[in-house]
C-alpha positions as protocol buffer text, in pm:
chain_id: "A"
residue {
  index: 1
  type: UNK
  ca { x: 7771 y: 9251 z: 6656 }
}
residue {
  index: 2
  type: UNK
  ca { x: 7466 y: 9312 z: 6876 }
}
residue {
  index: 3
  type: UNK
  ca { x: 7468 y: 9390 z: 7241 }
}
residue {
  index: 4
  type: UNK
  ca { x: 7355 y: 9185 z: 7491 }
}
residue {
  index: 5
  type: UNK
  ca { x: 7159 y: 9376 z: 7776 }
}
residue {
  index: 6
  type: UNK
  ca { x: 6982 y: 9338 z: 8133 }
}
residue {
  index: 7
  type: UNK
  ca { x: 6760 y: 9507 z: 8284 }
}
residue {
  index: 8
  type: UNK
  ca { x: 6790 y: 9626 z: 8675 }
}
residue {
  index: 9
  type: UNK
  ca { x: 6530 y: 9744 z: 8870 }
}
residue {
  index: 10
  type: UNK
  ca { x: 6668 y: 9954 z: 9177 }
}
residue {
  index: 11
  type: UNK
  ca { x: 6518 y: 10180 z: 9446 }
}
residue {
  index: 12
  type: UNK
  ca { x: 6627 y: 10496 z: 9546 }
}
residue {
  index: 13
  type: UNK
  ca { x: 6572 y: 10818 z: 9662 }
}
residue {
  index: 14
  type: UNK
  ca { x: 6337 y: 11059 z: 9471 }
}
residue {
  index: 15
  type: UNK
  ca { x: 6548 y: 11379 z: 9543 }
}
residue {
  index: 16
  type: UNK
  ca { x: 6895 y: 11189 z: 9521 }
}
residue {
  index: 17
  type: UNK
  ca { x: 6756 y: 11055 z: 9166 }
}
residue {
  index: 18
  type: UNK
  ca { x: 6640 y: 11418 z: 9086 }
}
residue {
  index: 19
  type: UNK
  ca { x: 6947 y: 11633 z: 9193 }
}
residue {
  index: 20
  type: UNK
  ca { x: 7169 y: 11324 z: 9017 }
}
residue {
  index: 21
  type: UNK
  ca { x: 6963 y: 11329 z: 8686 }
}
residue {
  index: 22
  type: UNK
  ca { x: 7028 y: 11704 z: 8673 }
}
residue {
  index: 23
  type: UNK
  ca { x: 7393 y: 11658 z: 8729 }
}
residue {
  index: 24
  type: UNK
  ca { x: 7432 y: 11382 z: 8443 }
}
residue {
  index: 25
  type: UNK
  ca { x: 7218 y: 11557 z: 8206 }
}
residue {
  index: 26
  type: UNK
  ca { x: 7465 y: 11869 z: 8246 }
}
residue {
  index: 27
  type: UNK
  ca { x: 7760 y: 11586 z: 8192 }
}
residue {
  index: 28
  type: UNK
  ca { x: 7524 y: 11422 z: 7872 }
}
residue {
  index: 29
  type: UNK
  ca { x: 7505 y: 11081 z: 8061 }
}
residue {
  index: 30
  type: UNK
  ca { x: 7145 y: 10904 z: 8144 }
}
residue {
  index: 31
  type: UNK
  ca { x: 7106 y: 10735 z: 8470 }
}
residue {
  index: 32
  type: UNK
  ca { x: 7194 y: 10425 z: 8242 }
}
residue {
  index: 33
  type: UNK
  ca { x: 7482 y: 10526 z: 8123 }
}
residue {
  index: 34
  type: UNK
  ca { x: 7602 y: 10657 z: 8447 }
}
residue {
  index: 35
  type: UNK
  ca { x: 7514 y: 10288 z: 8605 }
}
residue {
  index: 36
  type: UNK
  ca { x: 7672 y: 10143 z: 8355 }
}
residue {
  index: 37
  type: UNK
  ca { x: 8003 y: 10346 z: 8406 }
}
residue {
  index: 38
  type: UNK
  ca { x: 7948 y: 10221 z: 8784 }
}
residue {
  index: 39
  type: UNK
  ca { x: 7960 y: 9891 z: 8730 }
}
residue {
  index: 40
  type: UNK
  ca { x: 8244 y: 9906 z: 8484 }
}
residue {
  index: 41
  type: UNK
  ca { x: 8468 y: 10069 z: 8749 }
}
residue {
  index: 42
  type: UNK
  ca { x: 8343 y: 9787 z: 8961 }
}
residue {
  index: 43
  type: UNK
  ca { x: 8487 y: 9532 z: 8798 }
}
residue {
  index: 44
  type: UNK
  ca { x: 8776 y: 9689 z: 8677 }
}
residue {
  index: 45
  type: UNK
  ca { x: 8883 y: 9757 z: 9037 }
}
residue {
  index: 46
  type: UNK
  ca { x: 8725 y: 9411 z: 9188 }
}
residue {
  index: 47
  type: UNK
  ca { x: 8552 y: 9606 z: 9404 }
}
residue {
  index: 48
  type: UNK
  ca { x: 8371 y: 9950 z: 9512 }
}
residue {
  index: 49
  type: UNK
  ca { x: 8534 y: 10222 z: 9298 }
}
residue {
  index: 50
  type: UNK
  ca { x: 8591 y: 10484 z: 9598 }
}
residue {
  index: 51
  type: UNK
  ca { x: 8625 y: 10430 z: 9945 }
}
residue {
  index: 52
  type: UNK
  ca { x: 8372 y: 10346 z: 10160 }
}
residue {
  index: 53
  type: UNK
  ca { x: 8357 y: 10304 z: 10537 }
}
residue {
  index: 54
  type: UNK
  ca { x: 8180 y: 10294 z: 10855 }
}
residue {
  index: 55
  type: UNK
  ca { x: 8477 y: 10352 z: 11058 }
}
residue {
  index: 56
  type: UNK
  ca { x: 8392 y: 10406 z: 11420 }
}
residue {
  index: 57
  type: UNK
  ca { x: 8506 y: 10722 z: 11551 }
}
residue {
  index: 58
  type: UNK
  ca { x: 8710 y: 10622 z: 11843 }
}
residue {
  index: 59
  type: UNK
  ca { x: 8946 y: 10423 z: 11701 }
}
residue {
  index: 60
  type: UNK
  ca { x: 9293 y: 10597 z: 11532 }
}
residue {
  index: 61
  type: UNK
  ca { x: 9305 y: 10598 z: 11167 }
}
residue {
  index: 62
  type: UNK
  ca { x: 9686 y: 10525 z: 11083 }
}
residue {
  index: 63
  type: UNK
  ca { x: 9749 y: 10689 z: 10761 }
}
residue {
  index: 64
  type: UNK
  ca { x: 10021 y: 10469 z: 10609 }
}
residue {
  index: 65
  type: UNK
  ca { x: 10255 y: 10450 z: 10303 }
}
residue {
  index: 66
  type: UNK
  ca { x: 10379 y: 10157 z: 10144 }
}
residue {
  index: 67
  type: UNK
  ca { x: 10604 y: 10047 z: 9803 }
}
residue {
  index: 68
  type: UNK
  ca { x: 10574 y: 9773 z: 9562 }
}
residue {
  index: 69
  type: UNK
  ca { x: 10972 y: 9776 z: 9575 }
}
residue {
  index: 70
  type: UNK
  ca { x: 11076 y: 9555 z: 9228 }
}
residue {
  index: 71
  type: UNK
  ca { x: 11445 y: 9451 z: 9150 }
}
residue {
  index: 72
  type: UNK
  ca { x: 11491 y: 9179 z: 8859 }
}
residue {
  index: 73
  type: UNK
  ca { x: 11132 y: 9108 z: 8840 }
}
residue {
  index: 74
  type: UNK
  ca { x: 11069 y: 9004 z: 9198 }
}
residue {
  index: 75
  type: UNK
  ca { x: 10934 y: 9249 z: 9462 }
}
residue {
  index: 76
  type: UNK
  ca { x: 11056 y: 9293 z: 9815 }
}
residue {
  index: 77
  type: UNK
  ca { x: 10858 y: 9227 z: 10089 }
}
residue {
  index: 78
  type: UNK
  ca { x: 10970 y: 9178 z: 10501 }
}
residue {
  index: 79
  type: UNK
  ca { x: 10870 y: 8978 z: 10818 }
}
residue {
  index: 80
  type: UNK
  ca { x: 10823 y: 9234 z: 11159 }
}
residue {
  index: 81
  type: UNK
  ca { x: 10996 y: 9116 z: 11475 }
}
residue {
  index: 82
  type: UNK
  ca { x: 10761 y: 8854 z: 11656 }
}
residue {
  index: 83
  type: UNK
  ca { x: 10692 y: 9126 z: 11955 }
}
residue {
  index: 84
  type: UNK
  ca { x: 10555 y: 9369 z: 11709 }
}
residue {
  index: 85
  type: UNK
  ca { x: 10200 y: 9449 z: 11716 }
}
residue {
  index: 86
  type: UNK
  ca { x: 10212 y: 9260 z: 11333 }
}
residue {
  index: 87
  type: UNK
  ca { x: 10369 y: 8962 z: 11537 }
}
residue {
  index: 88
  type: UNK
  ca { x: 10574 y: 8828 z: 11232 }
}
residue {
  index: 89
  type: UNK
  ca { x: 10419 y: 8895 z: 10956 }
}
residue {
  index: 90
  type: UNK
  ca { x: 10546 y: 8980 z: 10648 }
}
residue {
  index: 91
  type: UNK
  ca { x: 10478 y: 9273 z: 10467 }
}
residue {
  index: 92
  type: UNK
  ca { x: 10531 y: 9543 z: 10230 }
}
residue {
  index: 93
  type: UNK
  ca { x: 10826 y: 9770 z: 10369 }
}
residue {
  index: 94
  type: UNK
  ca { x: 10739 y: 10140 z: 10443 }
}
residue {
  index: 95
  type: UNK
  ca { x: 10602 y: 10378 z: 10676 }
}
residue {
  index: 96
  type: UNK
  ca { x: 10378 y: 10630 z: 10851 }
}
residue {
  index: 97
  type: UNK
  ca { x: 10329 y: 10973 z: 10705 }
}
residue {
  index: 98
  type: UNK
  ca { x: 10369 y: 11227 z: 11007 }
}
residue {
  index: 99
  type: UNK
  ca { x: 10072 y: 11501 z: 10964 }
}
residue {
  index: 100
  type: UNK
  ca { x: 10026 y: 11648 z: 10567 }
}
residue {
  index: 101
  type: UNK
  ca { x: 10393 y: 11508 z: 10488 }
}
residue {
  index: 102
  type: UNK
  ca { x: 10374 y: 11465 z: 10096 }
}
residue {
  index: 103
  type: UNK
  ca { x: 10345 y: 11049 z: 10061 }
}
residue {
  index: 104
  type: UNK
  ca { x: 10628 y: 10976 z: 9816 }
}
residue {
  index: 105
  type: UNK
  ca { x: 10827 y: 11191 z: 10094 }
}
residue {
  index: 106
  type: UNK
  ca { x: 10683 y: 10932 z: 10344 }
}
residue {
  index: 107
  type: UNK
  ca { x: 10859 y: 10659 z: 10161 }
}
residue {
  index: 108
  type: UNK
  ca { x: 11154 y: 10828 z: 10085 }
}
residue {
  index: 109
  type: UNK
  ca { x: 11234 y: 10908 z: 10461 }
}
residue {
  index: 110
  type: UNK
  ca { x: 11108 y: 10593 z: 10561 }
}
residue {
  index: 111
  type: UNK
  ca { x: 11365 y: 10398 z: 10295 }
}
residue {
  index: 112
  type: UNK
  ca { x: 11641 y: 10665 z: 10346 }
}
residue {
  index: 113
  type: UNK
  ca { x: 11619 y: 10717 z: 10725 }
}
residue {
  index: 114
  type: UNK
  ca { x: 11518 y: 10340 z: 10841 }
}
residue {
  index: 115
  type: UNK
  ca { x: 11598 y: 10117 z: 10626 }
}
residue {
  index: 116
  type: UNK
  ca { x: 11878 y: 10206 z: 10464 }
}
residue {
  index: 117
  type: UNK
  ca { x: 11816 y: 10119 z: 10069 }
}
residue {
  index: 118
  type: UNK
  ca { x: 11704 y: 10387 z: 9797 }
}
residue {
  index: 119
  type: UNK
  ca { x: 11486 y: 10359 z: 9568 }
}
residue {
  index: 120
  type: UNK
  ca { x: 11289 y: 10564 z: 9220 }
}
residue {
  index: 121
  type: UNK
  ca { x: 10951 y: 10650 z: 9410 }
}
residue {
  index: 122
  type: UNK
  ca { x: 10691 y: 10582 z: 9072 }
}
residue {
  index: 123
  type: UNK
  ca { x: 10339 y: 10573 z: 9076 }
}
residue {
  index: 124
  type: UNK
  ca { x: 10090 y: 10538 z: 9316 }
}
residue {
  index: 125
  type: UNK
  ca { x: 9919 y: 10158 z: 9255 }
}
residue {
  index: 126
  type: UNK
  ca { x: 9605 y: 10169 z: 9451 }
}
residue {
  index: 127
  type: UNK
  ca { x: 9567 y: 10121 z: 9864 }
}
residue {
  index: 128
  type: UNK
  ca { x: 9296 y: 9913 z: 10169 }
}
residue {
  index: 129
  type: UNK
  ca { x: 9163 y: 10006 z: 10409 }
}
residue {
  index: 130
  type: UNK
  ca { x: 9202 y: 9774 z: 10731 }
}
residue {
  index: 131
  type: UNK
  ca { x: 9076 y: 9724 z: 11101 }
}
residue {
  index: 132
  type: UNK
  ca { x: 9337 y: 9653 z: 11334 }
}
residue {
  index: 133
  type: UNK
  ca { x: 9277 y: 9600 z: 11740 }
}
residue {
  index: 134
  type: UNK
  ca { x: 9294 y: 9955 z: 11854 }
}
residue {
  index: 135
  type: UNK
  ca { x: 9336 y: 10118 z: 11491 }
}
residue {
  index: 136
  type: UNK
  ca { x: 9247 y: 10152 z: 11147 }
}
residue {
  index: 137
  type: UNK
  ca { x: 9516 y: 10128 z: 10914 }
}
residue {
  index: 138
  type: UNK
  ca { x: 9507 y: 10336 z: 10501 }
}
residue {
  index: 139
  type: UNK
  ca { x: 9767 y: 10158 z: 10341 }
}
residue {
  index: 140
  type: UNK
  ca { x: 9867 y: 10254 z: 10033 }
}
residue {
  index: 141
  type: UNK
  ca { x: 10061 y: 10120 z: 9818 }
}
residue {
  index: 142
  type: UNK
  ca { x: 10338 y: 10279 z: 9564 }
}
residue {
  index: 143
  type: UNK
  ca { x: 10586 y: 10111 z: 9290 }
}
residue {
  index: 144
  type: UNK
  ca { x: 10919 y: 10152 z: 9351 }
}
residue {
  index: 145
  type: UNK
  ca { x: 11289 y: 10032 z: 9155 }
}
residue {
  index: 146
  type: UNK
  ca { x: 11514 y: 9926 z: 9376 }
}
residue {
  index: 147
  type: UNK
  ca { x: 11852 y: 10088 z: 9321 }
}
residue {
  index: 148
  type: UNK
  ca { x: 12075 y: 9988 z: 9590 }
}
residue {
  index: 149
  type: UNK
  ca { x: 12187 y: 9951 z: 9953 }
}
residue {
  index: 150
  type: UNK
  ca { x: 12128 y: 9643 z: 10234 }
}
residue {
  index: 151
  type: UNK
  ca { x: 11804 y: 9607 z: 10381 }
}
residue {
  index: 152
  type: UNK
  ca { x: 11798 y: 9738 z: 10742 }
}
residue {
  index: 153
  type: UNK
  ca { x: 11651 y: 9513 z: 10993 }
}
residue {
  index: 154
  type: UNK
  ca { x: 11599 y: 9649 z: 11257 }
}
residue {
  index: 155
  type: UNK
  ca { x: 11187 y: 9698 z: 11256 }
}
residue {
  index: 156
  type: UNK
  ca { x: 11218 y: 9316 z: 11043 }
}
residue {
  index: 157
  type: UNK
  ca { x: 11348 y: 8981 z: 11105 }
}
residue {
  index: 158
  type: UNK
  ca { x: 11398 y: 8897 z: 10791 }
}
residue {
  index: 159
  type: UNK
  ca { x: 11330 y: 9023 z: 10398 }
}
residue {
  index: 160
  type: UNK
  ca { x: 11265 y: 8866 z: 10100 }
}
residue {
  index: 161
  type: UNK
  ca { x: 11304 y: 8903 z: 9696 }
}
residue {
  index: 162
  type: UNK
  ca { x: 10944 y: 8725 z: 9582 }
}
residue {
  index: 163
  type: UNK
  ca { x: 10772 y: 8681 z: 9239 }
}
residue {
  index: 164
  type: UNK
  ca { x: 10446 y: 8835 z: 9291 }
}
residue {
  index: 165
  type: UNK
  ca { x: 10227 y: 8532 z: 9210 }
}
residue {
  index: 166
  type: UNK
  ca { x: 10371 y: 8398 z: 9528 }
}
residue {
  index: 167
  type: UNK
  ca { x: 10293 y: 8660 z: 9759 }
}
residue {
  index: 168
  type: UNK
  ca { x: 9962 y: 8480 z: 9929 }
}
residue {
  index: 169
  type: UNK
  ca { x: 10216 y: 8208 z: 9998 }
}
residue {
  index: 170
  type: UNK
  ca { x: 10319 y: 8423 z: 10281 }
}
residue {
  index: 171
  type: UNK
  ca { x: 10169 y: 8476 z: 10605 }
}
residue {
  index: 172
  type: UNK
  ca { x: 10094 y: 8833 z: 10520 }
}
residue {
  index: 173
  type: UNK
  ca { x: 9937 y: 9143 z: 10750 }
}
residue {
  index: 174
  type: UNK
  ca { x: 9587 y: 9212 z: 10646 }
}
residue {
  index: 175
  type: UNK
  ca { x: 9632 y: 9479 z: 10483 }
}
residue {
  index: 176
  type: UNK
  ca { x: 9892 y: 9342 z: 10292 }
}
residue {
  index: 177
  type: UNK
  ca { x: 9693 y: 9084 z: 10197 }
}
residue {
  index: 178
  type: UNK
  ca { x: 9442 y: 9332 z: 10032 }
}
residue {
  index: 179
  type: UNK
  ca { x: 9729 y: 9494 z: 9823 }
}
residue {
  index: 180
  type: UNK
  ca { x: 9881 y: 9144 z: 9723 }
}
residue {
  index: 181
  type: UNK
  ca { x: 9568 y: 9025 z: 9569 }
}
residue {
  index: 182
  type: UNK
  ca { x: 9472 y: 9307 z: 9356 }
}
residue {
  index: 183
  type: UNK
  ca { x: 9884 y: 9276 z: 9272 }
}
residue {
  index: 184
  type: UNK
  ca { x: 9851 y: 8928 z: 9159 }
}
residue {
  index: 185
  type: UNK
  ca { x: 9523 y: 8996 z: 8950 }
}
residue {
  index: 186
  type: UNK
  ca { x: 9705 y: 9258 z: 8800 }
}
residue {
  index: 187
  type: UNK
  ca { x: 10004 y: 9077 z: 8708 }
}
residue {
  index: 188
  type: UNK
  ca { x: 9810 y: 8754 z: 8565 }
}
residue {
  index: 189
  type: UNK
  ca { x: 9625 y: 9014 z: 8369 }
}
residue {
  index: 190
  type: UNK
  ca { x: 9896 y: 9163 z: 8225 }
}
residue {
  index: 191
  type: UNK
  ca { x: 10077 y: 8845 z: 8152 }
}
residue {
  index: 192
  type: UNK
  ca { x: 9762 y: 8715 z: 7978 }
}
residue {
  index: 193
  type: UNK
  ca { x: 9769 y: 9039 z: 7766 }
}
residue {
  index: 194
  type: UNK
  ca { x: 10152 y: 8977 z: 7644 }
}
């Protein structure tokens, strides 16, 4: 089956396309090829494939860790108190990792110490990047199993057992939001592929 291709015509830098071609060539990619894997990684993540920001300096990043908590097929997600800085909306439970703390240790204080469940810590999913009054928050996002205990609420009015196609049905934080859409691509993908 033949190919169908395009042509694009970019600008750029003589010395960036210089010191690049050298470090392809070394690799055994041409600038196409290399362009081509760019794009491909575009797609594939619905968006840029690395992390990209303009992030003014004086406000706070918040480095933050979150979980993709599933127990029979529906994933666990809770509303902050109305005088929280999230004012009520819901979210994906975790926490804040205090200085170089290792991130699946982040969650498993956070679960252990405040809200009072455990849970198998899997793999990492993927994570946004979000601007906040005041702050910046890097959320990122891990799958968890839920194995047992009662929810704690005492950061949360309420919690919730959802399906994840019904996650945007929720008055989410915007960060959340980020996570629950790339989520609910992934899951109609993978439900397409079954």
């Amino acid at each position: 089956m033949e190919s169908k291709t395009s042509a694009i015509n970019i600008q750029i830098d003589s010395n960036v396309k210089k010191d690049a071609t050298l470090v392809l060539t070394e690799l055994g990619l041409s600038m196409s090829s290399a362009i081509n894997l760019f794009l491909k990684q575009v797609i594939k993540k619905n968006g840029i494939p690395f992390e990209v920001t303009n992030a003014p300096t004086n406000k706070k990043i918040l480095d933050v860790v979150c979980a993709l908590i599933m127990k029979d097929g529906k994933c666990l997600i809770a509303r902050r108190n109305k005088d929280d800085h999230l004012k009520g909306r819901w979210e994906f439970p975790g926490g804040r990792r205090q200085g170089l703390e290792d991130e699946k240790k982040t969650l498993d204080r956070a679960f252990n110490e405040v809200f009072h469940i455990k849970t198998n810590i899997k793999e990492y999913v993927t994570h946004s990047i979000c601007e906040y009054p005041g702050h910046i928050v890097d959320l990122k996002l891990y799958e968890c199993d839920y194995i047992s205990g009662e929810f704690d609420l005492s950061i949360h009015s309420e919690y919730k057992w959802v399906n994840i196609e019904e996650l945007l049905d929720y008055d989410l934080a915007d960060a959340d939001i980020i996570l629950s859409k790339f989520l609910i691509k992934k899951y109609i993908e993978e439900t397409r592929g079954e």
